[in-house]
Phi, psi and omega in degrees: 000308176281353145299335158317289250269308188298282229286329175277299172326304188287355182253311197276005171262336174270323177298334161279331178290336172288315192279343146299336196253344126359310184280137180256138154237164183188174191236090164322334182273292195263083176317116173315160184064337190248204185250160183254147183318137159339287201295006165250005162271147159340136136254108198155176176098308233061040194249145182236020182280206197253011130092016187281125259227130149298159188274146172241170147207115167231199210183154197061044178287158163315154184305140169112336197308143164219357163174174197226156107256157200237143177222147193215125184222125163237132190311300208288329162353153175247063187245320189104327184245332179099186188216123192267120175275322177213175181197110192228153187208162200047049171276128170347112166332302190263043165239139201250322198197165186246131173286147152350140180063010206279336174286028194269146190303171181083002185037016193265000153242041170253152186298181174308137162099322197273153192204134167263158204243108162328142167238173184305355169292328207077054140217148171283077187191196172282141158253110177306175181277136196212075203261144175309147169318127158087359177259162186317175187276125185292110172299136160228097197270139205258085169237127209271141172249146163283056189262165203280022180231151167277332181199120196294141181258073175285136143312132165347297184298334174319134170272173185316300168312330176278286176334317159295336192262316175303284184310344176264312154340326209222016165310151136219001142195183171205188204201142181190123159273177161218147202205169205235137151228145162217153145236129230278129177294134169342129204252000000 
C-alpha cells in the first residue's frame, strides 16, 4: 500500500512538472535566441533607440494562475548585480499577451489592474536595452511568472529586488526566453 501512496505522489508531481514545463513566452518581435532590434533600445545614455517595450505572449500557465508578472533583466550589466529593464505586476489572469509599447511610462498601455515596478532606469516603465560599446552582446531575459495571488501589494516606490522577492515568493510558474543586443565600440 505504501508503494502505492509513494508511486501516485510520484506521477502526480511529474504530471505537474509537464504542465509547468508547457507555459510558454514569446515575441513576434523578438526571436529566443536571436538578436534584438534597434527600436527596443534605450534613448540616454548613449543609446539612440526608440525606446519602445516589444509585444509578448504566453500561454499553458499552470492550473492555480491568479495573476502573471513580467520581468525583463540582463545578467551581463557591468554593475556586479545586473540590470532590471522592465517589471510589470498584477497582470490579469485572463490576459495572454501585451501589445508593442505596453511598457510606455504611465501604465495606460497595461490592462486594467496591471503596473509597472521602478527599474534600474529609476522609473517605472520599459528601459530598453543600451549594454556599453564594444562589450560582448548582452543576454536579455524575458520572464512571465504564473503566480498564486490576483494581485501583489508592492509600494509605488519599490525598487525591482522587492518586487522580484515578492513575485518569487508567489510564483507556481514562470516561463523565459533569451534574445541578444551589442553595440559596436566606439570609434
Amino acid at each position: 500500500m505504501k508503494f502505492k501512496v509513494i508511486l501516485a505522489s510520484a506521477l502526480l508531481t511529474a504530471s505537474a512538472l509537464v504542465h509547468a514545463a508547457d507555459f510558454q513566452i514569446g515575441s513576434p518581435e523578438i526571436k529566443a535566441g536571436g538578436l534584438i532590434d534597434k527600436r527596443f533600445e534605450f534613448n540616454g545614455f548613449g543609446c539612440s533607440g526608440d525606446n519602445k517595450s516589444p509585444a509578448l505572449e504566453w500561454r499553458n500557465a499552470p492550473a492555480g494562475t491568479q495573476s502573471f508578472a513580467i520581468a525583463v533583466y540582463d545578467p551581463d550589466a557591468p554593475t556586479g548585480s545586473g540590470w532590471w529593464h522592465w517589471s510589470v505586476i498584477n497582470l490579469p489572469a485572463n490576459v495572454s499577451s501585451l501589445p508593442a509599447d505596453a511598457g510606455a511610462l504611465g501604465d495606460a498601455n497595461l490592462p486594467a489592474g496591471a503596473r509597472h515596478v521602478r527599474i534600474d532606469y529609476g522609473v517605472a516603465a520599459w528601459g530598453g536595452v543600451c549594454p556599453p560599446p564594444g562589450d560582448k552582446a548582452h543576454r536579455y531575459i524575458f520572464t512571465i511568472y504564473a503566480l498564486k495571488t490576483p494581485k501583489l501589494d508592492i509600494p509605488a516606490d519599490a525598487t525591482a529586488a522587492l518586487a522580484g522577492y515578492m513575485i518569487n515568493a508567489n510564483t507556481i510558474g514562470k516561463a523565459s526566453f533569451v534574445a541578444r543586443y551589442g553595440r559596436p565600440k566606439a570609434k
